[in-house]
PLY file of the C-alpha trace (Angstrom):
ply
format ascii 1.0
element vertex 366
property float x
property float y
property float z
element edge 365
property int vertex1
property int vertex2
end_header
15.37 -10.08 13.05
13.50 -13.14 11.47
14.48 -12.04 8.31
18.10 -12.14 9.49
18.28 -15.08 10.91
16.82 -16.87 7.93
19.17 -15.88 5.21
21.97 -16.43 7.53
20.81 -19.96 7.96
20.07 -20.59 4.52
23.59 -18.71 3.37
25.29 -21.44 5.67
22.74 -24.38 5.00
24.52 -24.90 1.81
28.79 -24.47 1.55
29.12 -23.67 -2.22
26.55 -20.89 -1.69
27.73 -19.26 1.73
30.59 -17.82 -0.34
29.09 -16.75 -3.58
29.98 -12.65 -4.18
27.54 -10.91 -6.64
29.68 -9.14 -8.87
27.22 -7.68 -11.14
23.75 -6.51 -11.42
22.03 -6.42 -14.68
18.15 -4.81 -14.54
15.61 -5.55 -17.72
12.91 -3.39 -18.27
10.50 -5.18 -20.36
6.28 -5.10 -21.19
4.51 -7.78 -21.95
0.63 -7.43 -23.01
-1.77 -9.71 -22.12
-3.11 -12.27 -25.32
-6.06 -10.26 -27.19
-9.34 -10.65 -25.15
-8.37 -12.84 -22.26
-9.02 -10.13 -19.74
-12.54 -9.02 -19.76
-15.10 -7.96 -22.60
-14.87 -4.92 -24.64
-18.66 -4.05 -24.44
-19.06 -4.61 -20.70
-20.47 -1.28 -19.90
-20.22 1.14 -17.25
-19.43 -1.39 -14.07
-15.65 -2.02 -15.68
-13.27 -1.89 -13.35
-11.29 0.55 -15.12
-7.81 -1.04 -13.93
-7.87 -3.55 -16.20
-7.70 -1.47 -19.55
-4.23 -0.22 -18.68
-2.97 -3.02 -16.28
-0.87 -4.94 -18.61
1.15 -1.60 -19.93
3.15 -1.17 -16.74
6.42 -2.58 -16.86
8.44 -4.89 -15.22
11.66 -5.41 -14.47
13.50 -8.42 -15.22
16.90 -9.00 -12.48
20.16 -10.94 -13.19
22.30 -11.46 -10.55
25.84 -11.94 -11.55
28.05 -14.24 -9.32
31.86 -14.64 -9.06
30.73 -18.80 -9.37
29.50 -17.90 -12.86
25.96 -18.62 -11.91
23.26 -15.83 -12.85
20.20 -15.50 -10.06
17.10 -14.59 -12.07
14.51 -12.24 -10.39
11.31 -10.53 -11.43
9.52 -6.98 -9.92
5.74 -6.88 -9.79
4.42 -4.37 -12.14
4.09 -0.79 -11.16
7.44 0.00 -9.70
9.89 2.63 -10.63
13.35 2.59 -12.33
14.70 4.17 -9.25
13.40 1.56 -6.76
14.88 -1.18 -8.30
18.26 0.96 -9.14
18.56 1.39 -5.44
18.44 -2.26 -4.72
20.82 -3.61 -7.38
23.45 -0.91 -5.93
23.15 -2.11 -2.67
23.74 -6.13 -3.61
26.68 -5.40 -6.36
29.92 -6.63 -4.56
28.23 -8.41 -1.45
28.67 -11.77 -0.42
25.33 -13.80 0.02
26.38 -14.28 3.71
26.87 -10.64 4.00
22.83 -9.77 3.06
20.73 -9.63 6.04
17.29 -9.67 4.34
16.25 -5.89 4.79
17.12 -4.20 1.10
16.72 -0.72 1.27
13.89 -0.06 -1.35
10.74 -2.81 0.13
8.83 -1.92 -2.82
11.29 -4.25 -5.29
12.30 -6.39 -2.78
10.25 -9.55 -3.73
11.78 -9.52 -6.95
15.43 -9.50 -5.95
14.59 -12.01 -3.01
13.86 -14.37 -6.08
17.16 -13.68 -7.64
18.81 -14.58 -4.17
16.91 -17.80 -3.88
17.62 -18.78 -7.68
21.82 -18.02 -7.20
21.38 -20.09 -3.99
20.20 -22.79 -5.48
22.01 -22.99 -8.49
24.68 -22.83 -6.44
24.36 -25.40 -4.06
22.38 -27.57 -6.44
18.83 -27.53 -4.89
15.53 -26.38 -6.27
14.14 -23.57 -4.23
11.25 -25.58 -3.01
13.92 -27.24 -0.99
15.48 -24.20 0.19
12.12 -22.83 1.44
11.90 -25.43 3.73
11.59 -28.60 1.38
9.19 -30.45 -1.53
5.89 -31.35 0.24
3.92 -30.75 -3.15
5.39 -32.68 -6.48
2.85 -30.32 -8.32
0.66 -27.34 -7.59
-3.22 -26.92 -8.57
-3.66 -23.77 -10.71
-6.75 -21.99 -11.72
-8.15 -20.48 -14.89
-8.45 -16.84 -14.96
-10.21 -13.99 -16.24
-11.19 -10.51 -15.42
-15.06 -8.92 -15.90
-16.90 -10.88 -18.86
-20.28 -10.39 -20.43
-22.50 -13.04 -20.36
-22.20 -15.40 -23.33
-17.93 -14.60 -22.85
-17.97 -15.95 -19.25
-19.75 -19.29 -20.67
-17.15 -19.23 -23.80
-14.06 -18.52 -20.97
-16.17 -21.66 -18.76
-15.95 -23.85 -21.99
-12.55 -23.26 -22.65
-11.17 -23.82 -19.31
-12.73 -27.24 -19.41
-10.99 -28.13 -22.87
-7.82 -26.72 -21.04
-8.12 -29.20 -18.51
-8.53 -26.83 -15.64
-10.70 -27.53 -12.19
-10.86 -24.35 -11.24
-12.08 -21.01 -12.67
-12.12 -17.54 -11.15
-12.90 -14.25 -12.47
-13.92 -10.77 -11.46
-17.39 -9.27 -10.79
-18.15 -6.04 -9.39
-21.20 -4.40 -8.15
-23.46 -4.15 -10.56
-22.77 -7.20 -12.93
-25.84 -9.74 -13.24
-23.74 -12.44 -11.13
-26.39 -14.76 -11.02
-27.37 -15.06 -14.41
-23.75 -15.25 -14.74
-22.86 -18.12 -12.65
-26.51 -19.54 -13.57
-25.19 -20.11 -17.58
-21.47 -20.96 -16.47
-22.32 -23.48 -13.95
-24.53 -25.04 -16.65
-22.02 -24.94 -19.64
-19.29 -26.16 -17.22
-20.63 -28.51 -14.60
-16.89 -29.69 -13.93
-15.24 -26.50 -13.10
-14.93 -24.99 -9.24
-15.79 -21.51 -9.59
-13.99 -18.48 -7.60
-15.22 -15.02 -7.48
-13.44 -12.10 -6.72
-15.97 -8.95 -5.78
-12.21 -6.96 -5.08
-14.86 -5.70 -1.87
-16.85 -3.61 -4.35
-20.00 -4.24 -2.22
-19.85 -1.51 0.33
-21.01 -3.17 3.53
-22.91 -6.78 4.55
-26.50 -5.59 4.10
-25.37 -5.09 0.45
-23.48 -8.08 -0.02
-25.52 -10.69 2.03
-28.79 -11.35 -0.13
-26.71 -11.58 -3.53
-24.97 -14.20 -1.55
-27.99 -16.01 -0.20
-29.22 -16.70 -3.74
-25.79 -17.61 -5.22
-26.04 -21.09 -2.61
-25.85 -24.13 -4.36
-22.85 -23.42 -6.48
-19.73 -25.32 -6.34
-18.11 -21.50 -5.67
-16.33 -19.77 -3.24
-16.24 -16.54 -3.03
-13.58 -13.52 -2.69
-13.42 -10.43 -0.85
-17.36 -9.46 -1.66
-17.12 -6.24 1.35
-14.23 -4.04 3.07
-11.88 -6.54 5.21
-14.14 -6.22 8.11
-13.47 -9.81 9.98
-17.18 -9.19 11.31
-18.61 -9.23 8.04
-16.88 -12.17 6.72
-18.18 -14.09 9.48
-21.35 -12.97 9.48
-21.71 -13.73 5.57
-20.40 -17.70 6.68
-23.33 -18.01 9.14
-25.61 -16.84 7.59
-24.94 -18.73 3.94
-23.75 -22.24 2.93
-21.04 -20.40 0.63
-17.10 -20.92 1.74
-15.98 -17.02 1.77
-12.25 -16.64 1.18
-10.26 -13.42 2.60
-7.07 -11.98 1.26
-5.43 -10.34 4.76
-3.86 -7.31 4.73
-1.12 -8.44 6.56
0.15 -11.35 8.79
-2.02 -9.84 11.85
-5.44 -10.07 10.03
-4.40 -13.50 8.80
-4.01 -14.47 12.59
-7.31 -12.75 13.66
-9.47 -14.55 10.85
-8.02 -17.61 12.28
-8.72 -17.43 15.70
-12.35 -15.17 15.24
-13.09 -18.03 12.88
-13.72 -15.97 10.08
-13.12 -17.27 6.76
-12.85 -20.87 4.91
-9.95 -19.92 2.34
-6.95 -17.57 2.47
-5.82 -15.80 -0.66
-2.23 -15.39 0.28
0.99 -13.26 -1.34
3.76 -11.51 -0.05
7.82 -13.10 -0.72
8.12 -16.33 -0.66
9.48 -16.31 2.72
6.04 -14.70 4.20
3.60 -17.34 2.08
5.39 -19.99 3.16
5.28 -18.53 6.87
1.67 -17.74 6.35
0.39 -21.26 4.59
1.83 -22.48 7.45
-0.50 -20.59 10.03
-3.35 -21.68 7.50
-2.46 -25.21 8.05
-2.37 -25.46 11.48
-5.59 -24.20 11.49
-6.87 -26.53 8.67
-7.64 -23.84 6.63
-6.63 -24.10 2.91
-5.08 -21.19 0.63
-4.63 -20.30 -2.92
-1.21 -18.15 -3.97
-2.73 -14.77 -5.16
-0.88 -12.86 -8.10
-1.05 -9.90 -10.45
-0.83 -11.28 -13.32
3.00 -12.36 -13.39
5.21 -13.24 -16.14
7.35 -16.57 -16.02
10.48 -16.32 -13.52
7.61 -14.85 -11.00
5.09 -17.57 -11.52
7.84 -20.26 -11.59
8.87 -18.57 -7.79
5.51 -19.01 -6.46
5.43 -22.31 -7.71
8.25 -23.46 -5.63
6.43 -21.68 -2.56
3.27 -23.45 -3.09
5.35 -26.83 -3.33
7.02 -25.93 0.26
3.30 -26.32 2.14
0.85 -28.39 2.45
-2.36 -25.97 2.58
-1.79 -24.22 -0.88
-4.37 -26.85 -2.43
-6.58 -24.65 -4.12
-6.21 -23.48 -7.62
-3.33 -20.87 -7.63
-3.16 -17.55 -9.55
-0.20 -18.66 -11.90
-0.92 -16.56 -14.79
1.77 -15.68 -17.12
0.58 -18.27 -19.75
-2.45 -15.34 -20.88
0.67 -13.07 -21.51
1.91 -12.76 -25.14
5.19 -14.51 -23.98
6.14 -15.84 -20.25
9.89 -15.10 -21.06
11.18 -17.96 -19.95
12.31 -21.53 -21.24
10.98 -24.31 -21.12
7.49 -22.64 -21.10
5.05 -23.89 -18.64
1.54 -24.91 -19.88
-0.91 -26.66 -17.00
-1.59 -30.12 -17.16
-4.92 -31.29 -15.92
-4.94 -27.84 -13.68
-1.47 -28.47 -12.69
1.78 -26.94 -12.70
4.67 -29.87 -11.54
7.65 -28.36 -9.59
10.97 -28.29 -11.16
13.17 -30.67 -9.47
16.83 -28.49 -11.44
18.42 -26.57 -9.11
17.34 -23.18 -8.53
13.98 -21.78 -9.79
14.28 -24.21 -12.93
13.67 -21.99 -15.54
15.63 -19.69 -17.86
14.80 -16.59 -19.21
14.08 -16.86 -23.19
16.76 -14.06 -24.04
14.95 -13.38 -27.95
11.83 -12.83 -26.19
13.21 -10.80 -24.04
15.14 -8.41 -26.64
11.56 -8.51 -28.63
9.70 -7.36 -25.09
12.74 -4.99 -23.59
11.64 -1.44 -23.93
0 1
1 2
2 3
3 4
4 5
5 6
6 7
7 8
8 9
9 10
10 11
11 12
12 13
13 14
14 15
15 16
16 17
17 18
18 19
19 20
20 21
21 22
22 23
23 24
24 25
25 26
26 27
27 28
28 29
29 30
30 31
31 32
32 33
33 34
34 35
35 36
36 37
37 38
38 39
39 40
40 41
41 42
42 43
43 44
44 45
45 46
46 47
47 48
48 49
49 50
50 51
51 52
52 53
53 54
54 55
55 56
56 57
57 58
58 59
59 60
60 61
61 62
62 63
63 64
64 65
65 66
66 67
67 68
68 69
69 70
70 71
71 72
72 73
73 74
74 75
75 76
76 77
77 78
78 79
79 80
80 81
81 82
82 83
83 84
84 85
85 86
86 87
87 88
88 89
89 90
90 91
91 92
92 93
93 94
94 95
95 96
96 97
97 98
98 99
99 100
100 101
101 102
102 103
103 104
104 105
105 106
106 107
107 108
108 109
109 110
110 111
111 112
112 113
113 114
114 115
115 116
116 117
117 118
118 119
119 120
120 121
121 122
122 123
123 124
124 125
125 126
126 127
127 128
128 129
129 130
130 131
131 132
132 133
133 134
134 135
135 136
136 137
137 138
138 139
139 140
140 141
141 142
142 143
143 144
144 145
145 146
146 147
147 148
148 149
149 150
150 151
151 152
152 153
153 154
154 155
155 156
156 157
157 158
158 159
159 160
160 161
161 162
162 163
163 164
164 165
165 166
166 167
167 168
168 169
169 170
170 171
171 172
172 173
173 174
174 175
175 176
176 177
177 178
178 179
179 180
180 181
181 182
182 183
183 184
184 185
185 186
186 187
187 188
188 189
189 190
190 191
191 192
192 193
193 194
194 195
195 196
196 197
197 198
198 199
199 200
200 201
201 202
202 203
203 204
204 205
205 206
206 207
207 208
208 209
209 210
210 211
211 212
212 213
213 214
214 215
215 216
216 217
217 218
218 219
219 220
220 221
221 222
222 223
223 224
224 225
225 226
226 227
227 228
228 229
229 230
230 231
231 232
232 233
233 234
234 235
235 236
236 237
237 238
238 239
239 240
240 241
241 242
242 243
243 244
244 245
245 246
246 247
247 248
248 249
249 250
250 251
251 252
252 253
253 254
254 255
255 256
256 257
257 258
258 259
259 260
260 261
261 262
262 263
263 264
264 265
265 266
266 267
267 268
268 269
269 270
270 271
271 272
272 273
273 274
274 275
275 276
276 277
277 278
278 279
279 280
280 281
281 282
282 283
283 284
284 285
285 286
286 287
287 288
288 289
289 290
290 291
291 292
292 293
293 294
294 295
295 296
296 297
297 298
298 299
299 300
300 301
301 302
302 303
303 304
304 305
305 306
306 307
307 308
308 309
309 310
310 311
311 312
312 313
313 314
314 315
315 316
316 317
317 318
318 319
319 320
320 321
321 322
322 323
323 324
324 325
325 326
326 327
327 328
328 329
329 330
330 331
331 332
332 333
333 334
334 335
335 336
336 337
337 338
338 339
339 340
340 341
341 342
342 343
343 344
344 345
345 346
346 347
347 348
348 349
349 350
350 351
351 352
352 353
353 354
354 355
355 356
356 357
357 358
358 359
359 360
360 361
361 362
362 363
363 364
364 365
């Protein structure tokens, strides 16, 4: 029902998009690898998380929405979803009206990626960014982090390094169980004093008796840390009051977001979901003056752009975001976005902003 009643609002917020008919649906099925060695180190060893060797070989799917305005909504899938999931929702939006779409598409699994397209055609065709469609501009620019994955030791100081010359604030990468984590942070903190560190454990540690002395000695960095144990809420508060160390949860769903809130569990939210839900969410986090970050996985550039433009429509997305697609061989879009000083600015065209790059695309359709 919420969903419902906020397309049909936004379908009659704006007049030139209330009667826009999408007359054709055009699906793009494109890979993009990662840039050579920006993900984690080739001699790690046995405690690599063996995602990450094939994670940037599953495809996306790139959406055009074709309306009878002559405006083209551009969408993006997250990786890992099949040709028939997206097939079933581009047959179910050819020849509707935006008015006519209630916000439930039949296959949930692509439905993030066609709720972009929606949000671009509406604003191209009412001549608003989607920022202001997603309940308005309260950010003119959005704090982005530096990424990587698992990294030996002397690469983690090399990624620290560079990050710095990149003019980041912020760096996060991965660690498991296992990794030397101290000496890590020990030589990174040292070769990049500037940088706010975030660590994602991707709750490798098994319970809090595991977790909790690591923790202890990792005090005194300018770091917060990421899912370290299973999402048990009792944990997570445990680990806060028991170190000086801001712990940062990404919920499962809008429920555990609520119940870290009010048990008083966590100091940052890692938040996803469509841009509806993180705006919904960041919302919750503000009221309760806790900030968030916009989690990804890894996106290319019509993705990245839409969680830019959901970042920019709160006021508690202040931490570095995971806006990614500029460690991908190409973003596919034009203009490119680089990060300026750890900072993506908004788009202020109407729409998402951004075009697709169509000879990248041809080079990167399979």
């Amino acid at each position: 029902m919420k969903r419902r009643l906020f397309l049909s609002a936004l379908a009659t917020s704006a007049l030139p998009a209330a009667s826009v008919k999408i007359e054709r649906v055009e699906l793009i099925k494109v890979v993009v690898r990662m840039k050579p060695g920006v993900v984690y180190s080739e001699n790690l060893g046995p405690t690599l998380d063996q995602r990450l060797v094939l994670f940037d070989t599953y495809p996306k799917f790139l959406i055009k929405l074709y309306a009878d305005n002559g405006m083209v909504g551009l969408g993006e899938t997250a990786r890992e979803v099949t040709d028939a999931a997206a097939q079933r929702n581009a047959d179910f939006l050819k020849g509707k009206r935006m008015e006519e779409i209630d916000g439930r598409l039949p296959e949930p699994t692509t439905a993030d990626g066609f709720e972009i397209a929606m949000y671009d055609l509406m604003g191209k065709s009412s001549g608003l960014p989607v920022c202001s469609l997603l309940g308005g501009r309260l950010q003119d620019k959005v704090a982005v982090s530096y990424w990587t994955a698992q990294r030996t030791f002397d690469d983690l100081v090399k990624v620290g390094e560079t990050a710095v010359a990149k003019g980041y604030r912020t760096l996060k990468f991965k660690a498991r169980l296992g990794d030397p984590i101290e000496k890590q942070m020990a030589a990174v903190a040292k070769a990049a004093p500037t940088l706010r560190f975030i660590v994602d454990f991707n709750s490798s540690y098994p319970d809090l008796a595991s977790f909790l002395p690591v923790a202890q000695r990792l005090q005194g960095y300018n770091l917060t840390i990421e899912d370290p144990v299973p999402k048990r809420l009792d944990w997570f508060r445990q680990l806060r009051q028991r170190t000086t160390i801001p712990f940062a949860l990404t919920p499962i769903n809008a429920e555990q977001l609520f119940e870290a809130i009010k048990t008083d569990a966590v100091d940052v939210f890692n938040l996803g979901g469509n841009m509806r839900e993180f705006v919904r969410e960041a919302s919750m986090a503000e009221m309760a003056g806790i900030p968030c970050w916009h989690g990804s996985g890894v996106e290319l550039g019509i993705r990245d752009m839409s969680f830019i433009h959901a970042a920019a429509a709160t006021r508690s997305c202040t931490i570095g975001s995971d806006t990614l697609s500029y460690l991908r061989q190409h973003s596919l879009i034009t203009p490119p976005f680089q990060p300026v000083d750890g900072y993506i600015e908004v788009p202020k065209k109407p729409g998402l902003g951004v075009e697709l790059d169509e000879d990248a695309v041809k080079r990167y359709r399979v």
